[in-house]
C-alpha positions as CSV (number, residue, x, y, z in Angstrom):
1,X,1.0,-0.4,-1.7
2,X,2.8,1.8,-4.4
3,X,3.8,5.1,-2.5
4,X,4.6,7.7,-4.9
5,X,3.5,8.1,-8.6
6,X,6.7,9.7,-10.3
7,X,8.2,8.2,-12.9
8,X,11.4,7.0,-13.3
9,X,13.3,7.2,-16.8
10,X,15.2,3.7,-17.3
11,X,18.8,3.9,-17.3
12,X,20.9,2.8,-20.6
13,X,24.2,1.7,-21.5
14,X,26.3,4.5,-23.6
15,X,29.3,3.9,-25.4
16,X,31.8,6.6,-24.0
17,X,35.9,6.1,-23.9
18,X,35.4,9.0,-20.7
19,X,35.8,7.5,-17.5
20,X,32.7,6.6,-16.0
21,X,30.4,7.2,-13.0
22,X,29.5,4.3,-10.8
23,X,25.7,3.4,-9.4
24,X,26.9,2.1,-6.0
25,X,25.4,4.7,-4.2
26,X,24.7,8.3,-3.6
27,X,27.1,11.4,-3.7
28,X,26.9,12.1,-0.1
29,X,27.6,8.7,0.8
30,X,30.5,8.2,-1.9
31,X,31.6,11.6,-0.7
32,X,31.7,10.6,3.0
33,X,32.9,7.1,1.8
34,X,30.2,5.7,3.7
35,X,28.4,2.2,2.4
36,X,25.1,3.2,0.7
37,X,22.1,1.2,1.2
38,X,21.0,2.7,-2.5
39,X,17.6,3.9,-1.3
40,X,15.8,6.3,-3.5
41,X,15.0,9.3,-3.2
42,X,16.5,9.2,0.3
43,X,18.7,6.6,1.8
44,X,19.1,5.6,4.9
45,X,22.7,6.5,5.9
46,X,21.6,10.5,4.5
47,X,18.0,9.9,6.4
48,X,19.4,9.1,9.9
49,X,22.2,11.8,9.4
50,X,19.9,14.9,8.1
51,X,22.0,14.9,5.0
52,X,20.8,15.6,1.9
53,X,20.7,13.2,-0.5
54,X,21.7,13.7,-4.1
55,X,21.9,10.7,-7.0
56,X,23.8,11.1,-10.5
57,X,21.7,12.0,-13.4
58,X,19.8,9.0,-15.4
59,X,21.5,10.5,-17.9
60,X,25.2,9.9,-17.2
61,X,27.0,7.8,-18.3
62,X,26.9,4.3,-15.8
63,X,29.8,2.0,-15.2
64,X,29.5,-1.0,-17.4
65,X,32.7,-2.9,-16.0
66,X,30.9,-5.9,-15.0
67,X,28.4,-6.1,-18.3
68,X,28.3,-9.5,-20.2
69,X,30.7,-8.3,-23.3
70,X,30.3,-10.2,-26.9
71,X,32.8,-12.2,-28.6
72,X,34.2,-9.5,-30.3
73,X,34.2,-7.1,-27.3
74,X,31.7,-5.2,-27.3
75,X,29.3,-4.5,-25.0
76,X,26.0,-6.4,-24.6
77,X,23.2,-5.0,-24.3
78,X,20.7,-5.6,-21.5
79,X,17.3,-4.1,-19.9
80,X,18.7,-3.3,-16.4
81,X,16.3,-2.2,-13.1
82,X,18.8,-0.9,-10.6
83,X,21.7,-3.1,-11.9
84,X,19.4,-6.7,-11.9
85,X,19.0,-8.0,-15.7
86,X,15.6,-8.3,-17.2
87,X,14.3,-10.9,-19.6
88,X,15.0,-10.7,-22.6
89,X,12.0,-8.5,-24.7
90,X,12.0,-11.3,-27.4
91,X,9.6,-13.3,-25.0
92,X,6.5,-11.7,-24.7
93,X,3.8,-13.6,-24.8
94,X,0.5,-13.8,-26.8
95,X,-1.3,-11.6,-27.7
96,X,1.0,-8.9,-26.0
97,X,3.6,-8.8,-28.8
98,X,3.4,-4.8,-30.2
99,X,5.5,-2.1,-29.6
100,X,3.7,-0.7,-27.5
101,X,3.2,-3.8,-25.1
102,X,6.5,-4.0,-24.9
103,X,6.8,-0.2,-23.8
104,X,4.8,-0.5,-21.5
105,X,5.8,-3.5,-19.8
106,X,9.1,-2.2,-19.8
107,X,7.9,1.0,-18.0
108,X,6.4,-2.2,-15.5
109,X,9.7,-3.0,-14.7
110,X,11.6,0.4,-14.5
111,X,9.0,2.3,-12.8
112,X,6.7,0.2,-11.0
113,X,8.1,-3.0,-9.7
114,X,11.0,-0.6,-7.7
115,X,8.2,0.7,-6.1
116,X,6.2,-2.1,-4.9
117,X,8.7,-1.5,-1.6
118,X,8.7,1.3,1.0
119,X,11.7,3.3,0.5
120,X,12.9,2.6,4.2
121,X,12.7,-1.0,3.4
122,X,15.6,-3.6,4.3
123,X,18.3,-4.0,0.9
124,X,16.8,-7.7,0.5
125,X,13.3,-6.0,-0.4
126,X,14.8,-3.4,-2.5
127,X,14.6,-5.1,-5.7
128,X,11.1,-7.1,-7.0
129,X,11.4,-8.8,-10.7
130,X,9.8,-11.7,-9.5
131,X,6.6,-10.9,-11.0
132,X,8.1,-9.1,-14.1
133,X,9.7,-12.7,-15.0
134,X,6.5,-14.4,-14.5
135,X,4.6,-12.3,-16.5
136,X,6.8,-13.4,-19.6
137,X,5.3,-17.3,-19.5
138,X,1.8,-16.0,-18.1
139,X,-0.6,-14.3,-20.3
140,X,-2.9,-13.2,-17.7
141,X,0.0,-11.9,-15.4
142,X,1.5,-9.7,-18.2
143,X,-2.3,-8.4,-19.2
144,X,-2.9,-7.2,-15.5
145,X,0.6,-6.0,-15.1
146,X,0.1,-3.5,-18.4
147,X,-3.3,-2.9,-17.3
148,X,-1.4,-1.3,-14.4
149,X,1.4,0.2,-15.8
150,X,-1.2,1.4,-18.9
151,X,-3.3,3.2,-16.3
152,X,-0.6,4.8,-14.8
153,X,0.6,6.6,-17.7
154,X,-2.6,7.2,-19.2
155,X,-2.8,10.7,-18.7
156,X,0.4,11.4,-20.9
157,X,-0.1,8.9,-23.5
158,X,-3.9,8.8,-25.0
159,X,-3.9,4.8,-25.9
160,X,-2.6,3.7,-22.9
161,X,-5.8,4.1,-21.3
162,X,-7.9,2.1,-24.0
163,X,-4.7,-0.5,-24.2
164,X,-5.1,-0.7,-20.1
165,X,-9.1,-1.8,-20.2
166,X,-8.6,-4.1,-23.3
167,X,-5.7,-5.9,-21.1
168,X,-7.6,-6.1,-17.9
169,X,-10.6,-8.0,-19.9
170,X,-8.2,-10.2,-21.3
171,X,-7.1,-11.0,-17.6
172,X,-9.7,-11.5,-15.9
173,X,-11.3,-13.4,-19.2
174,X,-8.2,-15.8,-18.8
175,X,-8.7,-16.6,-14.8
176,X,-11.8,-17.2,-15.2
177,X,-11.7,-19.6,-17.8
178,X,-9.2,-21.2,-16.7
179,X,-11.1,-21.7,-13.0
180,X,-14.1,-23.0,-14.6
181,X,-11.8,-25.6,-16.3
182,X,-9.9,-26.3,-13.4
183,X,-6.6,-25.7,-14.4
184,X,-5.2,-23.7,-11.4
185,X,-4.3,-25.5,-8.1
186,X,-4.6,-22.0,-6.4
187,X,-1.4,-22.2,-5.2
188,X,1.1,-20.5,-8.3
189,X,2.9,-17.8,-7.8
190,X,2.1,-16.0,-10.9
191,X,-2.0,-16.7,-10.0
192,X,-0.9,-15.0,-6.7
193,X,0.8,-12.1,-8.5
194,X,-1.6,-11.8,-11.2
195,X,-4.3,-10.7,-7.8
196,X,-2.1,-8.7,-6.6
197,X,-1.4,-6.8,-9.8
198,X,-5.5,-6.5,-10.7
199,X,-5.6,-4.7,-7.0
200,X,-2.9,-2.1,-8.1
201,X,-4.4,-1.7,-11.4
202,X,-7.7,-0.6,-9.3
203,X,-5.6,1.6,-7.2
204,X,-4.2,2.9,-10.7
205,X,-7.9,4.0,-11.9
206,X,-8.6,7.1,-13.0
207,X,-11.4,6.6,-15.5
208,X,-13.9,4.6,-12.3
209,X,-14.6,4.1,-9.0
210,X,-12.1,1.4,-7.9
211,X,-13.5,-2.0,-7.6
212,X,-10.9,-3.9,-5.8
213,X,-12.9,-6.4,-3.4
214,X,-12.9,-9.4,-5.8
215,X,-9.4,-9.7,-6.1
216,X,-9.1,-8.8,-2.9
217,X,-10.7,-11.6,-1.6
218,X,-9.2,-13.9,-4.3
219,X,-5.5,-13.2,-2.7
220,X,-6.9,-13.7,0.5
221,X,-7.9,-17.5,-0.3
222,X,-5.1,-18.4,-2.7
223,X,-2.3,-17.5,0.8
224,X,-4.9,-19.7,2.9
225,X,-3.8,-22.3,0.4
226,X,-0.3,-21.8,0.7
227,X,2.5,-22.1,3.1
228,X,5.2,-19.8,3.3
229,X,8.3,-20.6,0.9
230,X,11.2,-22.2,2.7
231,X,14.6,-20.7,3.8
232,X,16.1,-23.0,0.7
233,X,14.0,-20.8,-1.8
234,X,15.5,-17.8,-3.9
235,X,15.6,-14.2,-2.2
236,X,13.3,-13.4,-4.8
237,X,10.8,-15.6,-4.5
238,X,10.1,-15.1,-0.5
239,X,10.5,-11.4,-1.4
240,X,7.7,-11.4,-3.5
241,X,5.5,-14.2,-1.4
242,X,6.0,-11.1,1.4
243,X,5.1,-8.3,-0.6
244,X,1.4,-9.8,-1.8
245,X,1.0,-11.3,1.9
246,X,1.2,-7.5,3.1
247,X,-0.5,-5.7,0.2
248,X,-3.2,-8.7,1.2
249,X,-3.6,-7.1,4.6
250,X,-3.1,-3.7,3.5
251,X,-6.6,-3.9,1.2
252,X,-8.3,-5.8,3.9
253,X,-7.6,-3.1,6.7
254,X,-8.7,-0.9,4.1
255,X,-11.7,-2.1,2.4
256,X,-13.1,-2.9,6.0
257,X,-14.4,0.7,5.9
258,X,-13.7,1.9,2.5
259,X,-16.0,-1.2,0.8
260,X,-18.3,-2.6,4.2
261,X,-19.9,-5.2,1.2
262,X,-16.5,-7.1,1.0
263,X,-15.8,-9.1,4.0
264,X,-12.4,-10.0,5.0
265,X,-12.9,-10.4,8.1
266,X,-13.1,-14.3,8.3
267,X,-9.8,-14.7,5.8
268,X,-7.7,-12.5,8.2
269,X,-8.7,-13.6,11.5
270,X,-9.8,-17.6,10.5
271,X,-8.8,-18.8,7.3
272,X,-5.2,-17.5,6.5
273,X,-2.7,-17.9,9.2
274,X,-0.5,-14.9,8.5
275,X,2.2,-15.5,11.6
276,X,4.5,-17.9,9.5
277,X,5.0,-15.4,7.3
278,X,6.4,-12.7,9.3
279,X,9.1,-15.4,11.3
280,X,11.9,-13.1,10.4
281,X,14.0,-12.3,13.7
282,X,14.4,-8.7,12.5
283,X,10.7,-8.1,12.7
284,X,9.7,-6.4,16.1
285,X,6.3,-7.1,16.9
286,X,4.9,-3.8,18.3
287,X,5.9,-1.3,15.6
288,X,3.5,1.2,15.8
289,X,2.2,3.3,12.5
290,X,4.3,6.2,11.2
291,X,7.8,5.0,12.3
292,X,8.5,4.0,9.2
293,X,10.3,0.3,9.9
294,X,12.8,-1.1,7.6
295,X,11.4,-4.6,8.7
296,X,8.5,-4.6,6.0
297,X,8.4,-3.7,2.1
298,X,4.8,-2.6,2.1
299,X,3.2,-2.0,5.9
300,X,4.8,0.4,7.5
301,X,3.6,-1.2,11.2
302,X,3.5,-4.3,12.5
303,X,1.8,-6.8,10.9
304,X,-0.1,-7.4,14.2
305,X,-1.2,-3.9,14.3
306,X,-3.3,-4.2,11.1
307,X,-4.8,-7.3,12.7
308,X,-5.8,-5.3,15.4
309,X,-7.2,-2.3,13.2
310,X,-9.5,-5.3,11.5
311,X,-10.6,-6.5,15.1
312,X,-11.4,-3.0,16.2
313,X,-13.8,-2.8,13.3
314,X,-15.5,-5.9,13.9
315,X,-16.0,-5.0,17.4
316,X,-17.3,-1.3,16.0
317,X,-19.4,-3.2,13.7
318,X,-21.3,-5.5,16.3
319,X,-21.7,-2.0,18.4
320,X,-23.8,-3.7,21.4
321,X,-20.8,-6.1,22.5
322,X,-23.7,-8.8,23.1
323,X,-21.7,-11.2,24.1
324,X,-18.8,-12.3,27.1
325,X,-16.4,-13.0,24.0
326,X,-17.5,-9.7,22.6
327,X,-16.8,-7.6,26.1
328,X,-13.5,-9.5,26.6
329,X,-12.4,-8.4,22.9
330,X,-12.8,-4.8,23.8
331,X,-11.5,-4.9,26.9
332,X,-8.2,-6.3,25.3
333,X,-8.3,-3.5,22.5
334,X,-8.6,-0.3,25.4
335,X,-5.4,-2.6,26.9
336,X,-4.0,-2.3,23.1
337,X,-4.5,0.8,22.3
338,X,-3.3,2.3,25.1
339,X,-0.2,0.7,25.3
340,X,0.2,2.1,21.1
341,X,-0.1,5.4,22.9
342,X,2.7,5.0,25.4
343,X,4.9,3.4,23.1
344,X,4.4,6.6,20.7
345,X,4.9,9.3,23.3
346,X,7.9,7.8,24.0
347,X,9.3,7.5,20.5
348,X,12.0,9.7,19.6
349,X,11.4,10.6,16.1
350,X,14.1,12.4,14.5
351,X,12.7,14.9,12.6
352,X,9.0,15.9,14.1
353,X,6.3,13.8,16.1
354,X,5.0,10.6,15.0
355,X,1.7,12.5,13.5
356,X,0.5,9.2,11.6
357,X,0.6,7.0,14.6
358,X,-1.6,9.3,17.0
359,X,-4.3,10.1,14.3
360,X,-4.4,6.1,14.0
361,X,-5.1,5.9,18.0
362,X,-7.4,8.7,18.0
363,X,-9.4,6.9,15.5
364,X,-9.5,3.4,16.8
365,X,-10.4,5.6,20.3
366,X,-13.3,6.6,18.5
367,X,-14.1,3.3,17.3
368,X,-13.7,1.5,20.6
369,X,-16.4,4.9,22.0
370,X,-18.6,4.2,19.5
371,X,-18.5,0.1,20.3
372,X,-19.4,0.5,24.0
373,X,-23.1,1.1,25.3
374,X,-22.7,1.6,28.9
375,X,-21.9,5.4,28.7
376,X,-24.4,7.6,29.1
377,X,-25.3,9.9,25.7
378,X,-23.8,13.2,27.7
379,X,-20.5,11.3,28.0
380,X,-20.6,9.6,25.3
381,X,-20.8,12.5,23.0
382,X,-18.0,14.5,25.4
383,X,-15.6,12.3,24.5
384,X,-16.4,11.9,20.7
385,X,-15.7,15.8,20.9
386,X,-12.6,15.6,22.7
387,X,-11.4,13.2,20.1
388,X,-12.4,14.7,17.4
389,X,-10.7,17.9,18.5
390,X,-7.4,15.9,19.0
391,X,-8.0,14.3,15.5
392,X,-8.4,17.8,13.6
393,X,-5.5,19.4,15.5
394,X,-3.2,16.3,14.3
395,X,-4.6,16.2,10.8
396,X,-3.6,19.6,10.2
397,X,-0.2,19.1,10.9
398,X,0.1,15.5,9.0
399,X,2.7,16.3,5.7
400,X,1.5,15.1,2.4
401,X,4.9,14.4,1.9
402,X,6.7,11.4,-0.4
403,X,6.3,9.3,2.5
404,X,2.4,9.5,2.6
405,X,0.8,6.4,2.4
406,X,-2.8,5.3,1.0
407,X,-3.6,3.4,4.4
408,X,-3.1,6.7,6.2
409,X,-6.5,7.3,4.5
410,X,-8.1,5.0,7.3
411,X,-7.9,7.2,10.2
412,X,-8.5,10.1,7.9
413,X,-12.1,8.4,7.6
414,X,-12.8,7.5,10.5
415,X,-12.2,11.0,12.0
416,X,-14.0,12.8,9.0
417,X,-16.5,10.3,10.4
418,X,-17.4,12.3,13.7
419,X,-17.0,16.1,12.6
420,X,-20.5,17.3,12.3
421,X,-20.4,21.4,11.8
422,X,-18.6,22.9,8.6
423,X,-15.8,23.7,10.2
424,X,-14.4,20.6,11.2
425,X,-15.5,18.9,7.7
426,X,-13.5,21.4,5.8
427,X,-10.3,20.3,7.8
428,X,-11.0,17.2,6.8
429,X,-12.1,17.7,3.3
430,X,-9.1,20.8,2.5
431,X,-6.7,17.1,4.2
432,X,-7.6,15.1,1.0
433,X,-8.1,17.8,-1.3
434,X,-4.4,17.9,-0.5
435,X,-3.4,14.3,-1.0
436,X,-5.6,14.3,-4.5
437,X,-3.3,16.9,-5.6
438,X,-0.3,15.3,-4.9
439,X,-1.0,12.3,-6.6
440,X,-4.8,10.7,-8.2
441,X,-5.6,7.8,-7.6
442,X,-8.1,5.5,-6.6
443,X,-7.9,4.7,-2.5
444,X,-8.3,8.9,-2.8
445,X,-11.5,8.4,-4.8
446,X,-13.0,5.9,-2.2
447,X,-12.4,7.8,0.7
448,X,-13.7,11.3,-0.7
449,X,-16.9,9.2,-2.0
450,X,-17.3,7.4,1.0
451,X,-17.1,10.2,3.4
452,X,-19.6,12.3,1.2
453,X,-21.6,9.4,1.7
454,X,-20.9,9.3,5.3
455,X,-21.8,12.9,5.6
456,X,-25.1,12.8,3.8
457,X,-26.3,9.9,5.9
458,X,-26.2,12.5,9.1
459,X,-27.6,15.6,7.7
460,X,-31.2,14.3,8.0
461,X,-30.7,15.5,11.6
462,X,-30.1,18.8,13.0
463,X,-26.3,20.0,14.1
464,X,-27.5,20.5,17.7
465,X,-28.1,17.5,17.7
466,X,-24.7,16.2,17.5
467,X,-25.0,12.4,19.3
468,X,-27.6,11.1,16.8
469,X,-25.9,12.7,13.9
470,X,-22.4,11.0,14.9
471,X,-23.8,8.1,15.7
472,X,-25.7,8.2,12.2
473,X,-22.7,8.9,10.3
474,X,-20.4,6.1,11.8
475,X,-22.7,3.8,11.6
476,X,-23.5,4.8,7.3
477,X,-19.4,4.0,8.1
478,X,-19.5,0.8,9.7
479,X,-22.6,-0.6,7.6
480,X,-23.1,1.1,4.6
481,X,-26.8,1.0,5.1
């Protein structure tokens, strides 16, 4: 979910008699007189174009023409996020009523919320203060939103860290007292939110291993509860029932490997009809990974496609397709993956190839190899080879760029998964040494301490030997045994 950890200094109101600048959009796009879809760091009138994109400073002065003015004509003041009003401060809730709460929650809404959407996400997803409103009439919602928000600036401000825990607790205290006394139908928005915000605050940790499942799980069965909002409701309430539908199935597809103990399986496939939720015309159906779709403010495929990646695993995870069902399923997934393949080769991307999208059909390739038992061990290792070969080659050329995203870390896995000799671990191991760099968190965490894991479970064998020791290590991969 979150894409990028920079921060974002909030904008303010100055008093100035100069004429000011306005926010409507960036310089190229003001310069070309062009309508500005006001994506940051790169919109999409300067990203189809090549154009560079440049933005005012945070620190000039803003135009203030349409601010609420007092009585006596003066300016009034307001906590802005690109131009929306915030609540006012004077509302925090128990116990969350210090400075520093209030900091922090602020830095919630300046620097966090904006980012709960891909930057190549549709206007109408731009903005999310949905959950930054709750939060002011639900304890537990603010305490996992400044858990977040604490966690994430921990490393520049030494009590944020210890304010962080001490918030979580108070959470997850709160939900579960209030479950045991029944209060919650399971169906409020703020329950929902207050999930989704405990997963990003696991995403955020830097002092553990990232524990996600729970709440994982939890989001999973409060949307089976719920039906999607109606057409009636506010922009900013179906924004917001999207975003924690798709950061829903984002953590499933991902804990499916990262965490084999949590099972997600049955919400996404039986329990939690996800199609009504993705009616909108706009949305195409077969976007494949990488190509970085305006139609969706978290996933950057189809929503379908992730359905798939969690199908693929179950079929990886049964590994002797036992039964007729079982044989049919993989039939239809060799079907589906190789039309993903056509439709990327024929992509025209406008800067390079679509790198993401073929690692992610190398990987479910090897998944689909390692899920059939009719091949013979000489051809079944051949083509393990020959995929892993394509998988390193692609790898190395994958950008660790600002549009890098955590679920690219699944077929990252999966490929690290088959590489056997140190040469072909390094590629994979110098890949997230990269991404770490760029930015800590805890997805990066999981997948370096899985695939150590991973890698440990085949060196009882020797490297000769490469069909039991891929076979080992997928399987430590699939089943965490």
């Amino acid at each position: 979910m979150l894409h990028s950890n920079d921060q974002v200094v909030p904008g303010h109101v100055q008093r100035s008699s100069a004429r000011l600048r306005t926010r409507s959009g960036c310089g190229e796009c003001r310069q070309r007189r062009k309508k500005c879809d006001e994506k940051r760091p790169r919109c999409g009138g300067c990203t189809r174009n090549g154009f560079g994109c440049r933005w005012p400073s945070e620190t000039q002065p803003v135009d203030r023409r349409r601010c609420p003015r007092k009585a006596d004509g003066g300016i009034q003041p307001v906590d802005t996020v690109a131009g929306l009003s915030l609540p006012p401060p004077v509302s925090m809730p128990a116990p969350f009523r210090s400075s520093e709460h209030l900091r922090i929650y602020r830095y919630f809404a300046h620097s966090i919320a904006p980012k709960l959407v891909r930057q190549t996400a549709l206007s109408r997803y731009s903005h999310e203060l949905h959950i930054v409103r709750l939060a002011l009439a639900h304890p537990p919602l603010m305490g996992a939103l400044i858990a977040t928000a604490g966690m994430r600036i921990s490393s520049q401000s030494p009590n944020s860290r210890s304010l962080a825990l001490q918030s979580y607790l108070f959470s997850i205290s709160s939900l579960r007292t209030g479950l045991m006394e029944g209060r919650y139908a399971g169906t409020e928005d703020w329950l929902l939110a207050t999930t989704t915000c405990l997963c990003l605050f696991e995403n955020s940790r830097c002092d553990a291993m990232p524990n996600a499942g729970a709440h994982v799980l939890a989001s999973g069965r409060m949307l089976s509860l719920r039906r999607p909002k109606p057409r009636n409701a506010s922009q900013e309430a179906v924004v917001f029932e999207r975003i924690c539908v798709e950061s829903f199935l984002y953590h499933a597809a991902l804990l499916t490997l990262f965490d084999p103990s949590v099972n997600c399986l049955p919400l996404t496939r039986e329990g939690l009809s996800l199609e009504p939720y993705f009616s909108d015309p706009d949305h195409p159906d077969d976007v494949p990974p990488g190509t970085l779709t305006s139609t969706q403010p978290v996933l950057d495929a189809s929503f379908k496609f992730y359905l798939f990646i969690v199908d693929v695993i179950k079929l990886a995870r049964s590994s002797l397709l036992a039964t007729t069902a079982d044989s049919e399923a993989w039939y239809r997934a060799e079907d589906t993956v190789a039309h993903l393949e056509t439709t990327i080769n024929n992509q025209q991307m406008s800067n390079s190839e679509n790198h993401v999208g073929r690692l992610y059909t190398v990987a479910i390739r090897i998944l689909l190899i390692y899920a059939e038992p009719k091949r013979s061990m000489l051809d079944w290792v051949k083509l393990m080879e020959l995929y892993l070969l394509r998988g390193l080659e692609i790898i190395t050329k994958l950008a660790v760029d600002e549009w890098f995203s955590y679920y690219y870390l699944w077929p990252l896995l999966v490929v690290g998964s088959v590489a056997v000799i140190p040469g072909e671990k390094q590629i994979v191991r110098a890949k997230l040494s990269q991404v770490s760099a760029s930015r800590q968190s805890g997805p990066i965490s999981l997948a370096q301490y899985r695939l150590s894991k991973v890698w440990r479970a085949g060196a009882q064998y020797n490297d000769s030997d490469r069909g039991r020791v891929v076979s080992r290590q997928l399987r430590a991969l699939l089943k965490d045994d």
